[in-house]
N, C-alpha and C positions, 0 to 999 in steps of 0.2 A: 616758576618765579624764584629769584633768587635774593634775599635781604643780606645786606652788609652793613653795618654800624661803625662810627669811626667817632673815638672820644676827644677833644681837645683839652687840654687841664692848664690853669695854670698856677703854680705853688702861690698863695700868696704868704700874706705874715701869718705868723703863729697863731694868730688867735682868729685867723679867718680862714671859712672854711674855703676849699676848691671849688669850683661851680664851674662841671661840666659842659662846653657847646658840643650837643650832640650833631650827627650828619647822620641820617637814613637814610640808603638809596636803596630803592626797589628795583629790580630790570626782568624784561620779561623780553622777548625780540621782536620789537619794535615800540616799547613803549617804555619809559623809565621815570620814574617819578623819584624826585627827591625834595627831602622833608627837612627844615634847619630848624632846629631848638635851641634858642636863647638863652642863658646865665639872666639872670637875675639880677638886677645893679644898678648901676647910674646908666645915663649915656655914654660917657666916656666908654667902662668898659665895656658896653655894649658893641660899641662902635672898632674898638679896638679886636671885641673876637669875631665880629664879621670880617675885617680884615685877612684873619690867620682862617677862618673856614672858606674865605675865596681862593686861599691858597690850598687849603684840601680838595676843593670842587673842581676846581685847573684840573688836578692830576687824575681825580675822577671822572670826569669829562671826558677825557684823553682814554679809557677804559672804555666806558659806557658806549663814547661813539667807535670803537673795533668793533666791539661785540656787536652792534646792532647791524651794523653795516653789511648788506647782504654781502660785496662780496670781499668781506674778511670776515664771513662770519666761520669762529672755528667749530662750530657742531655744526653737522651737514648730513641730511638722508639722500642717500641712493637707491634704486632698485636694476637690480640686475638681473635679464632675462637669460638663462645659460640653456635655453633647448627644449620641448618637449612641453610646454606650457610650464615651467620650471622657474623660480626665480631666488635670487639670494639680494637679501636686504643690508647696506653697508652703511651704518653710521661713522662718518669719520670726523677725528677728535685732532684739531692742532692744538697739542699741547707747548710745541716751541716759545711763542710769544708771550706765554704768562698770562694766557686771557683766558685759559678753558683747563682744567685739571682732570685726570680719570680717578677716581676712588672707591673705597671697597665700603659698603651700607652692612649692616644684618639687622639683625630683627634687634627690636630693644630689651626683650626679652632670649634672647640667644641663648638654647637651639631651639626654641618653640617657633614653628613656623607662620607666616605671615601671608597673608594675598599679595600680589604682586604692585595694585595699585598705591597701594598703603604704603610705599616706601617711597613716591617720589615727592611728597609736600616736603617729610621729613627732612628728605637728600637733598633739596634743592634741585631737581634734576630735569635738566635739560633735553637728555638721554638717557635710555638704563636698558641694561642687559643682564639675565638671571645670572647668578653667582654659579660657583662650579656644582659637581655632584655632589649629593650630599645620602646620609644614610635616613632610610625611609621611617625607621622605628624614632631614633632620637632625635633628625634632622641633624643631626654632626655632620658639619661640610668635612671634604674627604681631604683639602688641601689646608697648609699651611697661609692664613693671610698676617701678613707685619703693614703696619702702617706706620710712620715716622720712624723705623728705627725697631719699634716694640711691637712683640708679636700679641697679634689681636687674635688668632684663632690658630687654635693648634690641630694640625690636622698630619696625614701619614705621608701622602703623597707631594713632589715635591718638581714636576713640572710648572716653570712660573712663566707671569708674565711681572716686570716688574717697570717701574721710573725710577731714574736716579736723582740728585736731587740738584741736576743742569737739566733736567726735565727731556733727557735721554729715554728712551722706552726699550725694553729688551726682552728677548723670549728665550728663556733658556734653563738648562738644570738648576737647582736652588741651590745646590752644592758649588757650581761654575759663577755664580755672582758673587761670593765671598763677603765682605763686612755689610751686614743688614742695616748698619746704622747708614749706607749712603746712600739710603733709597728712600723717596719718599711712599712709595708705594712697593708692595709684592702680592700679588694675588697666586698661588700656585694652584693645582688640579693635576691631571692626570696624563692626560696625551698634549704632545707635542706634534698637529695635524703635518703643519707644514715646516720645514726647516731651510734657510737660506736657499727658497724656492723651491725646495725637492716634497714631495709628497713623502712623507714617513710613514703614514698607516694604509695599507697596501689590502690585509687579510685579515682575519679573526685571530689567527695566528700571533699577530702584531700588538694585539689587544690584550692578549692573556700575558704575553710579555712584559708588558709595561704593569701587568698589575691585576687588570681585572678577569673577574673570573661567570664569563657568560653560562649561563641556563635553561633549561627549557621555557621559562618563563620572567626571564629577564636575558633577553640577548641583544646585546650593544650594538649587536653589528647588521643587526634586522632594518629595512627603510624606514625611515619617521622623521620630525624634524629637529635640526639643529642648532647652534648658538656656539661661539666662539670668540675670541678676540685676537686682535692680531697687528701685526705693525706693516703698512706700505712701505714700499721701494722710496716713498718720499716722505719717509719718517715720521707720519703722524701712526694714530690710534684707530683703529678701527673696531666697532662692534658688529659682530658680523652674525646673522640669522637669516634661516630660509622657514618658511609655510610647510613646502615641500617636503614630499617624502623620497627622502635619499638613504645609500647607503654613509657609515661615514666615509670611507674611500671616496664615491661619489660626489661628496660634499667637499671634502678635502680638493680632489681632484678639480670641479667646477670653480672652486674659491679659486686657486693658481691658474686655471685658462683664460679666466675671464675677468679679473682685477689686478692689480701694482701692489696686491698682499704678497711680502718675501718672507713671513712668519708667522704661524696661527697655532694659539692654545685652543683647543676644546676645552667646553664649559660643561653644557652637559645635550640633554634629547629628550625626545618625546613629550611629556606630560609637561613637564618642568621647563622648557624653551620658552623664551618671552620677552618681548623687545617693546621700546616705547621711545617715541618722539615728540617732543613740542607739543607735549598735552593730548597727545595721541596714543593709544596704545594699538599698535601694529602685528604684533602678536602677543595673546595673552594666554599664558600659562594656564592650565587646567588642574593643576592642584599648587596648595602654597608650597612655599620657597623661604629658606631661610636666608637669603642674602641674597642681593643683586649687586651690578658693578656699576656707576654713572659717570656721564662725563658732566660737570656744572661749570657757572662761569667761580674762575678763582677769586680767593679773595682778595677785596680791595684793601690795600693797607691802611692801617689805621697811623695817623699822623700826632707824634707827640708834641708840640710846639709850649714852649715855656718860655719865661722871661728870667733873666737874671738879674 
């Protein structure tokens, strides 16, 4: 369920105070409730700030019914069968139209770690997918995240996925997006699975390359399950996770035979893998997790109207 609040003001004289018309809209998919709160006054003004909140409601209306509307709705689950009793789960996120956003959560206490359910009343969240690797002793996610411009978590590695702020989505080096201030989003991590279609992580080889350093008790490249995100051929967002136990080769490889994904970050595997829909949790992680990634509906603007 997602709450948006929207204030109306209007200056009066000096010696009177403003008296707020509130708007609360609640939306959840298929049901929305909105709430109007009244200023305090005569009739006239009464009458006068129902007026200006019918012209906020108009442009909330025009929201409300995208979102709900099955097919514009921009959060959507898939499951995808790739072979073997095998499947990869695809949440895909249109974030073009301004009605759905991807964003980066942590714990509110960051690095102490959280259960996975526990993040989505907070997020708002529609969807969620576990944040990147993180280190097991402190919970320090391993990657750089910036939100608005300002870096929210500093981290070493520098594979991203990021939005811009025409709500373009892009997977690529942190170093190759250049000014941070024009993103509204940069989630970075480690592998870079899939690149303009090509499968990039092929071997274990490929993995020590980019950074990590497998063990006899911690090796990456062993079958388990996955989590990812990534951008289709028709430019939305995808959160991408399978049950299944693959290699990540495996999983890279499956992801490009069998969807319209042309780019995919890896997030993380195993224990820490964890996907959620529509009040549903689809897979749930086996130890906490310091962040997750969600996609919720965006916010509805809030409308200043005054009088002169």
């Amino acid at each position: 369920m997602d709450e948006r609040a929207g204030h109306l003001e209007e200056p009066g004289r000096e010696q009177e105070a403003s008296q707020p018309f509130e708007v609360v809209i609640r939306m959840r998919r298929g049901k929305t409730d909105i709430e109007v709160k009244a200023p305090r006054g005569n009739v006239h003004k009464r009458v006068k700030w129902m007026v200006a909140a019918a012209i906020f409601l108009q442009a909330a209306f025009l929201i409300v019914t995208a979102w709900a509307a099955d097919d514009r709705q921009p959060v959507r689950l898939a499951k995808v069968g790739v072979g073997g009793g095998k499947v990869i789960y695809l949440v895909s996120v249109d974030i073009s139209g301004g009605f759905a956003e991807v964003t980066h959560v942590k714990t509110q206490n960051y690095p102490v770690r959280a259960k996975f359910d526990t993040f989505m009343g907070r997020a708002s969240a529609t969807a969620a997918i576990n944040g990147c690797y993180f280190d097991m002793n402190s919970g320090n996610l391993v990657g750089h995240v910036y939100l608005n411009g300002t870096r929210d978590v500093e981290g070493s590695f520098s594979a991203a996925f990021a939005v811009d702020k025409q709500r373009k989505a892009v997977i690529d080096k942190l170093a190759n997006l250049g000014d941070t201030s024009k993103y509204r989003t940069i989630i970075a991590c480690v592998d870079i699975l899939i690149k303009d279609g090509n499968v990039l992580v092929k071997s274990k080889q490929d993995l020590i390359k980019n950074g990590h350093r497998p063990s006899k008790n911690n090796d990456i490249y062993k079958p388990a399950r996955w989590s990812a995100i990534g951008i289709g051929t028709d430019g939305k967002v995808y959160l991408v996770a399978t049950p299944s136990k693959m290699t990540i080769y495996e999983f890279a490889k499956e992801t490009r035979e069998h969807t319209a994904i042309r780019d995919l970050l890896g997030l993380d595997g195993g224990s820490s893998s964890g996907l959620f829909y529509e009040g549903k949790v689809i897979m749930r992680p086996v130890r906490t997790i310091p962040s997750v990634i969600v996609a919720r509906p965006a916010a509805i603007p809030a409308y200043m109207i005054s009088r002169r």
